[in-house]
Structure formats: C-alpha cells, structure tokens
PyMOL Python script that loads the backbone (N, CA, C, O; Angstrom):
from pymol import cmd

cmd.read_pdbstr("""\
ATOM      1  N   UNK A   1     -34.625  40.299 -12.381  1.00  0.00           N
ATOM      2  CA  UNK A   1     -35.557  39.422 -11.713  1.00  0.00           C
ATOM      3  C   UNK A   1     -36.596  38.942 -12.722  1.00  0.00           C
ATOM      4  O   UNK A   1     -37.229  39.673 -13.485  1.00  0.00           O
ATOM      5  N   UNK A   2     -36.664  37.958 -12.650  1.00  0.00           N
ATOM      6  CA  UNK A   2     -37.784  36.879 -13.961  1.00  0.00           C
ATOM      7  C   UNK A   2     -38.435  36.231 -12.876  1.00  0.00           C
ATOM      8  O   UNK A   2     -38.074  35.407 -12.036  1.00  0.00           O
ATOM      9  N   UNK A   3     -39.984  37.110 -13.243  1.00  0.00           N
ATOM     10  CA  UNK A   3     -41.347  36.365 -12.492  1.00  0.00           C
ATOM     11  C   UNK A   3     -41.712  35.562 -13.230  1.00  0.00           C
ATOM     12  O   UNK A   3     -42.171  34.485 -12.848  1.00  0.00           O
ATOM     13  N   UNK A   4     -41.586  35.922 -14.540  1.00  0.00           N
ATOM     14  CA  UNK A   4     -42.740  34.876 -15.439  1.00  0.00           C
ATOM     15  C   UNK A   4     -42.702  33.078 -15.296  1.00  0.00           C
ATOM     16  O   UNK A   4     -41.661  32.445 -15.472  1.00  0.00           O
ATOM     17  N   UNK A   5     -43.600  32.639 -15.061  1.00  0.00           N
ATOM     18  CA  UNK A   5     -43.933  31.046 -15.563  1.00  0.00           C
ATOM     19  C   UNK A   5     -43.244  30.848 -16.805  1.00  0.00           C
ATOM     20  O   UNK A   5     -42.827  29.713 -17.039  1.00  0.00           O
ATOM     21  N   UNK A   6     -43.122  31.434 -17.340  1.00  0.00           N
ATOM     22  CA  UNK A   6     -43.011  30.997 -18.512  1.00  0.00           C
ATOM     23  C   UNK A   6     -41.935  30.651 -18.995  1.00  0.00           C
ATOM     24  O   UNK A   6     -41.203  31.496 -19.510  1.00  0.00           O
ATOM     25  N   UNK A   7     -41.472  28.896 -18.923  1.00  0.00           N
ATOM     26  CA  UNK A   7     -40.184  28.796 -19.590  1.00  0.00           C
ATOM     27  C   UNK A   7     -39.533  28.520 -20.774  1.00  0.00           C
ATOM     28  O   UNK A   7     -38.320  28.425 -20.960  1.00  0.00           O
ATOM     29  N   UNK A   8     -40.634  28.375 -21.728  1.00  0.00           N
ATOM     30  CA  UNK A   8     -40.540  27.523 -22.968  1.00  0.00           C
ATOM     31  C   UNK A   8     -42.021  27.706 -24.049  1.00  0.00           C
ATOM     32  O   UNK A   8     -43.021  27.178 -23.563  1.00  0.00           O
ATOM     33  N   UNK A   9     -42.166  28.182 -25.009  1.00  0.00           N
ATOM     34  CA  UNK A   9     -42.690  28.244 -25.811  1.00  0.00           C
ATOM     35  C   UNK A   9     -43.512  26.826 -26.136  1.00  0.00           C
ATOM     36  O   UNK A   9     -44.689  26.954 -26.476  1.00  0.00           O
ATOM     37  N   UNK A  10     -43.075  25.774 -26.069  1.00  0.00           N
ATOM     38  CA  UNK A  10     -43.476  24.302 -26.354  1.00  0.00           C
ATOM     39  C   UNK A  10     -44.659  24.083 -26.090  1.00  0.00           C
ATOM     40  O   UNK A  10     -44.855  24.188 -24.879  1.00  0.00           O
ATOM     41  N   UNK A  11     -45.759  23.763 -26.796  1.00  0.00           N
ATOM     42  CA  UNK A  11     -47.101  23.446 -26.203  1.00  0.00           C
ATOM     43  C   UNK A  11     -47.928  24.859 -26.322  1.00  0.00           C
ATOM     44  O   UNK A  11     -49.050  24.814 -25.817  1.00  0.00           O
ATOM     45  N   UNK A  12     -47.529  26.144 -26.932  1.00  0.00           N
ATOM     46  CA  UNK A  12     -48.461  27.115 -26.772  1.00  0.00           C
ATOM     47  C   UNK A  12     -49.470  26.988 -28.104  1.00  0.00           C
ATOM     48  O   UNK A  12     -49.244  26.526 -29.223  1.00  0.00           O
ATOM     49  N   UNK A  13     -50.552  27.525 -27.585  1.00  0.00           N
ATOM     50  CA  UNK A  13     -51.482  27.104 -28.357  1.00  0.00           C
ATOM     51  C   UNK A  13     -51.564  28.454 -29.520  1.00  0.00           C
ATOM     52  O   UNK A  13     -51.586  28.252 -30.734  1.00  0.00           O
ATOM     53  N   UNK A  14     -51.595  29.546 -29.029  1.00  0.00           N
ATOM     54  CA  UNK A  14     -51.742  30.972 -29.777  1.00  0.00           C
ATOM     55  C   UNK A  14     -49.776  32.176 -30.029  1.00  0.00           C
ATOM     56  O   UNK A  14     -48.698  32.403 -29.481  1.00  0.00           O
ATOM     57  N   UNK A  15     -50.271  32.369 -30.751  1.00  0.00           N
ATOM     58  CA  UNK A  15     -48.719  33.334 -31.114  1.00  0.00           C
ATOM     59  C   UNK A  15     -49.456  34.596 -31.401  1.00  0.00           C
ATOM     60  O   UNK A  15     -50.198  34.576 -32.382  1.00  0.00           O
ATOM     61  N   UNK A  16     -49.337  36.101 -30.439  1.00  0.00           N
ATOM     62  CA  UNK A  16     -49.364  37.151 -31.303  1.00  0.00           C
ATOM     63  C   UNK A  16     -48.680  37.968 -31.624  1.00  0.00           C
ATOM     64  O   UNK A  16     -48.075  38.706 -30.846  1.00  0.00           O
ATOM     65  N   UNK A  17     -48.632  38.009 -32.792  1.00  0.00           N
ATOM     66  CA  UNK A  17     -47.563  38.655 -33.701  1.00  0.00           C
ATOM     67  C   UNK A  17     -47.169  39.807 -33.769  1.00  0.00           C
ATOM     68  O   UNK A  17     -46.122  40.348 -34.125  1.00  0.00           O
ATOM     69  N   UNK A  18     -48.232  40.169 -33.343  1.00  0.00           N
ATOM     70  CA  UNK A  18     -47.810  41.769 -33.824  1.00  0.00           C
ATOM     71  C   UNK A  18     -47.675  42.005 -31.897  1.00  0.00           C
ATOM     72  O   UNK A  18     -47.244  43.156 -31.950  1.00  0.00           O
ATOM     73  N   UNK A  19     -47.716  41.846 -31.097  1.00  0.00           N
ATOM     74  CA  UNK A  19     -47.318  41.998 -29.290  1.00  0.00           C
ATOM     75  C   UNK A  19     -45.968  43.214 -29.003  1.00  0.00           C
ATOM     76  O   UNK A  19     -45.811  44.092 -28.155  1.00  0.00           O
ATOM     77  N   UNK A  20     -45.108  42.710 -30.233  1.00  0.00           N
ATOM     78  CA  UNK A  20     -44.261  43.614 -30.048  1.00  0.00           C
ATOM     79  C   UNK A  20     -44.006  44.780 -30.727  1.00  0.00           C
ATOM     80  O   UNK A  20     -42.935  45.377 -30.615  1.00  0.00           O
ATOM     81  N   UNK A  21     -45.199  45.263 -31.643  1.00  0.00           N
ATOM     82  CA  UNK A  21     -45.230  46.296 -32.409  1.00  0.00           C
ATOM     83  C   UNK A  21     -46.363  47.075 -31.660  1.00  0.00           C
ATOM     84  O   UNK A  21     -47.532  46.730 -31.484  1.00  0.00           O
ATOM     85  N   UNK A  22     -45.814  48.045 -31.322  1.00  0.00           N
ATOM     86  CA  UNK A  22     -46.900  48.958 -30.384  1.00  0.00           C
ATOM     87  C   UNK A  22     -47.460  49.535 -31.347  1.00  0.00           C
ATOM     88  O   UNK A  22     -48.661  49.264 -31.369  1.00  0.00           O
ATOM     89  N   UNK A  23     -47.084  50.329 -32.298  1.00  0.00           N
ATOM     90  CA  UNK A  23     -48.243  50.955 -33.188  1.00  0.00           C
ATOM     91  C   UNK A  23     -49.745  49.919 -33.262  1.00  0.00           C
ATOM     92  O   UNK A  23     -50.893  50.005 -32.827  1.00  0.00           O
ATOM     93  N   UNK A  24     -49.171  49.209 -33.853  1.00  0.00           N
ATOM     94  CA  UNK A  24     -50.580  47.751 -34.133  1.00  0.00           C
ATOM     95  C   UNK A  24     -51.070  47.854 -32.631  1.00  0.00           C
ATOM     96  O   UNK A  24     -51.777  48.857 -32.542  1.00  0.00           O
ATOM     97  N   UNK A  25     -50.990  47.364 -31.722  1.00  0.00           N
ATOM     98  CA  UNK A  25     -51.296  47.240 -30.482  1.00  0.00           C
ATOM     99  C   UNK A  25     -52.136  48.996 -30.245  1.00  0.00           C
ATOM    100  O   UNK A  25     -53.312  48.886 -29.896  1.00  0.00           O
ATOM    101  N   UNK A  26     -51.725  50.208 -30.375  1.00  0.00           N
ATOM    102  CA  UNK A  26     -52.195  50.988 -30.191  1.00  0.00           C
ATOM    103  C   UNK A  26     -53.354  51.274 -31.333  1.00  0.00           C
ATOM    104  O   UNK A  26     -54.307  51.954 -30.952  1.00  0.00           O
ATOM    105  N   UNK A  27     -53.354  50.823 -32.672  1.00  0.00           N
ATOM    106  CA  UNK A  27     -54.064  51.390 -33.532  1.00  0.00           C
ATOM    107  C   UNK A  27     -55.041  50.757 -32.942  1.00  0.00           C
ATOM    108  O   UNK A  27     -55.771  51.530 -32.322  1.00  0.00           O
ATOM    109  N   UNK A  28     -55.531  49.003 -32.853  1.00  0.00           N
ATOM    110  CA  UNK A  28     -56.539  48.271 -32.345  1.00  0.00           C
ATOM    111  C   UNK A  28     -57.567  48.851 -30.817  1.00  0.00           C
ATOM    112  O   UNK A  28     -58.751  48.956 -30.498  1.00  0.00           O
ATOM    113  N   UNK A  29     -56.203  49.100 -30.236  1.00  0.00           N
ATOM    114  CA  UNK A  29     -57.305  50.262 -28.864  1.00  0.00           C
ATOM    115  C   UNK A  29     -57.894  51.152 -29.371  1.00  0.00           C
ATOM    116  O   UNK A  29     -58.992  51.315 -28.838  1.00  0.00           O
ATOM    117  N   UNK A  30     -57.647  51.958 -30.325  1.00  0.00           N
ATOM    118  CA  UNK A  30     -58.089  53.065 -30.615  1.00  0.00           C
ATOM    119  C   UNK A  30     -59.322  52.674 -31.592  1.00  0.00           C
ATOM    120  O   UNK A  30     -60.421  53.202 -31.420  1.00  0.00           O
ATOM    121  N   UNK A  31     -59.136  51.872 -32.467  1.00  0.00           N
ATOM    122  CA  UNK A  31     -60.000  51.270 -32.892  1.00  0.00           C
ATOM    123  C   UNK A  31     -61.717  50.430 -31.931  1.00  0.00           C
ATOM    124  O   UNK A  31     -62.901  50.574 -32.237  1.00  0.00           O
ATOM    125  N   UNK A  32     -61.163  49.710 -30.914  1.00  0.00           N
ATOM    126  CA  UNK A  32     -61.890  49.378 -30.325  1.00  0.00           C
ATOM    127  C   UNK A  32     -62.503  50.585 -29.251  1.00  0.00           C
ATOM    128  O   UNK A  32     -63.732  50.588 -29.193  1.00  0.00           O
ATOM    129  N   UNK A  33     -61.861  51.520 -28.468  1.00  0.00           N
ATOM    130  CA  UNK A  33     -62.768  52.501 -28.381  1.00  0.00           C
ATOM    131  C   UNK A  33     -63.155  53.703 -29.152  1.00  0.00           C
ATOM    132  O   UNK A  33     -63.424  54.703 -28.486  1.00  0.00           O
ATOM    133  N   UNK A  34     -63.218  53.766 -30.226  1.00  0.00           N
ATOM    134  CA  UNK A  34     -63.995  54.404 -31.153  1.00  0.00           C
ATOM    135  C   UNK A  34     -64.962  53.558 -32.149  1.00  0.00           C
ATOM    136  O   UNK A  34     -65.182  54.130 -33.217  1.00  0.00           O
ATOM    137  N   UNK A  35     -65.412  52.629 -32.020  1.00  0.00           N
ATOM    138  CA  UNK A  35     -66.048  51.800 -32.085  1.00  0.00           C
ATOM    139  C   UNK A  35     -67.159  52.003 -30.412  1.00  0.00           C
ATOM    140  O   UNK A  35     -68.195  52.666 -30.353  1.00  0.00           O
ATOM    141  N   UNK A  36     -66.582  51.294 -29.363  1.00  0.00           N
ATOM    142  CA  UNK A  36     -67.477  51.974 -28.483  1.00  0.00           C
ATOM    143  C   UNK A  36     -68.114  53.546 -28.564  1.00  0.00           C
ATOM    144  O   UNK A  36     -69.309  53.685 -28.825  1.00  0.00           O
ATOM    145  N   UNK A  37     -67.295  54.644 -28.339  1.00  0.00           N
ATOM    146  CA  UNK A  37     -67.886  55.577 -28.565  1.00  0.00           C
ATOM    147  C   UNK A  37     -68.470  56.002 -29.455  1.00  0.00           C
ATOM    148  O   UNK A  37     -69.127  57.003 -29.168  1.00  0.00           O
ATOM    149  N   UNK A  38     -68.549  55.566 -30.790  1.00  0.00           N
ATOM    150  CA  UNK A  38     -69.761  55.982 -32.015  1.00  0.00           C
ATOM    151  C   UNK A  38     -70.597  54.702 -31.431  1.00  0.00           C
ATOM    152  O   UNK A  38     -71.663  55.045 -31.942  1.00  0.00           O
ATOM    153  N   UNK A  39     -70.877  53.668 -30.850  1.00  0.00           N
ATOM    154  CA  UNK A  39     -71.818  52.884 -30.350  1.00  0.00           C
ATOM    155  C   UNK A  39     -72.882  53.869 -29.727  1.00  0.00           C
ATOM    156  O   UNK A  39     -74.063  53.964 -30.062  1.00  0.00           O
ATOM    157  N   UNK A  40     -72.262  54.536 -28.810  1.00  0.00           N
ATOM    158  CA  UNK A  40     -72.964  54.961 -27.518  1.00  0.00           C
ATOM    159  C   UNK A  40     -73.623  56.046 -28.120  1.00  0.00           C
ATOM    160  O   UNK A  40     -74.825  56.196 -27.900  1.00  0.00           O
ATOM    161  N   UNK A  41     -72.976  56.871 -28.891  1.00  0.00           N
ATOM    162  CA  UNK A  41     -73.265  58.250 -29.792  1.00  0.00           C
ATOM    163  C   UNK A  41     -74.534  57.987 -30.528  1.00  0.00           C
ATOM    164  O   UNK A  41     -75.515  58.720 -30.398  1.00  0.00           O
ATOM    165  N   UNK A  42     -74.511  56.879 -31.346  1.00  0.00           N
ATOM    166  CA  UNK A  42     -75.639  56.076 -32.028  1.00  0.00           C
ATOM    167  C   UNK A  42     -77.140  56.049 -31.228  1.00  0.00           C
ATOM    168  O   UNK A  42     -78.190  56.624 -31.516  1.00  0.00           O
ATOM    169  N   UNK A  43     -76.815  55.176 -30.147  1.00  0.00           N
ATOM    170  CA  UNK A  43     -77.733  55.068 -29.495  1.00  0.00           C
ATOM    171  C   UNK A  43     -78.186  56.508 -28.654  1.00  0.00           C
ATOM    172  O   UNK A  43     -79.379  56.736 -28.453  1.00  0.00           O
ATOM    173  N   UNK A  44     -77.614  57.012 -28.405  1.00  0.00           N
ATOM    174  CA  UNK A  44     -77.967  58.088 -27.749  1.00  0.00           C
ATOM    175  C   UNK A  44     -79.317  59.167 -28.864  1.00  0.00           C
ATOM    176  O   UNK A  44     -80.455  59.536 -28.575  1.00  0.00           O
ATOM    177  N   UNK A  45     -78.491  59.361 -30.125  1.00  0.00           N
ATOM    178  CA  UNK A  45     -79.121  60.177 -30.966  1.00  0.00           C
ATOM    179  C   UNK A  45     -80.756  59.079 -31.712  1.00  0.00           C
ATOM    180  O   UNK A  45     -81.670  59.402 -32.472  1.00  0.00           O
ATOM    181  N   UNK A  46     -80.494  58.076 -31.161  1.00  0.00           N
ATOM    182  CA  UNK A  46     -81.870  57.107 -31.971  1.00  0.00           C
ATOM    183  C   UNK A  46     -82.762  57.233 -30.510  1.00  0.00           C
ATOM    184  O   UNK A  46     -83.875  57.724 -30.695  1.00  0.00           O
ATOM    185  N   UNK A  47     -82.517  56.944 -29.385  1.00  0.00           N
ATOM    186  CA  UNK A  47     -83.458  57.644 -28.224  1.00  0.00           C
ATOM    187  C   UNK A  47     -83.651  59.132 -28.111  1.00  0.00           C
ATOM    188  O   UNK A  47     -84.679  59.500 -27.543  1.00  0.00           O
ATOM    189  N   UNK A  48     -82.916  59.937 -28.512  1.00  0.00           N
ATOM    190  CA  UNK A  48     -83.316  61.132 -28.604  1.00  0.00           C
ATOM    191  C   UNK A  48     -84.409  61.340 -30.062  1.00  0.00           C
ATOM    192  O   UNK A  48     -85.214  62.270 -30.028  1.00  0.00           O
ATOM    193  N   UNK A  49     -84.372  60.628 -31.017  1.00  0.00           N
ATOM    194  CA  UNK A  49     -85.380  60.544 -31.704  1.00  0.00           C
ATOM    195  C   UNK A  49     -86.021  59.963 -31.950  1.00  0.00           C
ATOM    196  O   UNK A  49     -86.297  59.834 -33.143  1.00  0.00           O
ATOM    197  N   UNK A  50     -86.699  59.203 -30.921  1.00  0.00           N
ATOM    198  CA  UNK A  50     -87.750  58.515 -30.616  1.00  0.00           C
ATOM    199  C   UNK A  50     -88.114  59.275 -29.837  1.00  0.00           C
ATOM    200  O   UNK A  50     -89.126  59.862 -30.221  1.00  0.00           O
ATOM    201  N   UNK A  51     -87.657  59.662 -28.574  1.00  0.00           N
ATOM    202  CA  UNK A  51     -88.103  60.545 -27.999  1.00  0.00           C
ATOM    203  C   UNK A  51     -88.896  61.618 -28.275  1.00  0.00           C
ATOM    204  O   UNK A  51     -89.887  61.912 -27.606  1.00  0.00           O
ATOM    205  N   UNK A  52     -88.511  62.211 -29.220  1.00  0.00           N
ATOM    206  CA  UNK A  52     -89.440  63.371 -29.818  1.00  0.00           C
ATOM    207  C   UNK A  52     -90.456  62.795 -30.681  1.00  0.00           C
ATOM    208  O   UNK A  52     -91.387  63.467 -31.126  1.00  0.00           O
ATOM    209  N   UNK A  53     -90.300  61.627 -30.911  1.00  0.00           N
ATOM    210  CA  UNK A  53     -91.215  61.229 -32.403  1.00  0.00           C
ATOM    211  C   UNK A  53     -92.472  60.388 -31.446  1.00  0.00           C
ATOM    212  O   UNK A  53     -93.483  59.842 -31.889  1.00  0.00           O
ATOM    213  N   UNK A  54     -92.047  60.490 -30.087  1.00  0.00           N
ATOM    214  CA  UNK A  54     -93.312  59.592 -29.432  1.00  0.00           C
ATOM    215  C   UNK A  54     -93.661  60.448 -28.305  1.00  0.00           C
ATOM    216  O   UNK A  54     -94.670  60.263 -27.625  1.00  0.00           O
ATOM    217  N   UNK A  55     -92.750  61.463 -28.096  1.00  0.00           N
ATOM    218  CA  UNK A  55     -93.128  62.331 -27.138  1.00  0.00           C
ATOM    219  C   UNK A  55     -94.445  63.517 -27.101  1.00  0.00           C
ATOM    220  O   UNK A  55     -94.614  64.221 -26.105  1.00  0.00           O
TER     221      UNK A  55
END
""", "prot")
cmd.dss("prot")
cmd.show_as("cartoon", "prot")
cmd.util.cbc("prot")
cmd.orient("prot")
C-alpha cells in the first residue's frame, strides 16, 4: 500500500542525502540533544552562581 503524494522527484526543491544513512541521522539527534542538555546544565550552574554571589 503507497500513501505517499509523492510521485516524482521533478520540481523538488531540497535533497537529503544522508536520509538513508541512519548512523548520520542518529549521530545529529544525539548531537542536537546534547547540545540541549549541556545548554540547560550551563544555565542551571550560572543561576546557581549568581545565586550565591547575590544571595
């Protein structure tokens, strides 16, 4: 069974390349949330020292 719209490549504006290489696809998630989580880590430890430094 074929849901997709999609019948033809013709007219697409973007190609990604790597879509069918899951490693790449997985390294970038992992990348992008560890990137979030040292974000949050960051901020957490710069209000905790402010906190004390104004507390």
């Amino acid at each position: 069974m074929n849901t997709a719209p999609i019948t033809s490549w013709d007219g697409a504006e973007v190609y990604y390349t790597f879509a069918d290489k899951p490693a790449v696809v997985g390294f970038l998630i992992l990348a992008g949330v560890a990137a979030c989580v040292y974000t949050i880590f960051r901020m957490a430890a710069h209000e905790m020292h402010m906190a004390k430094k104004h507390g």
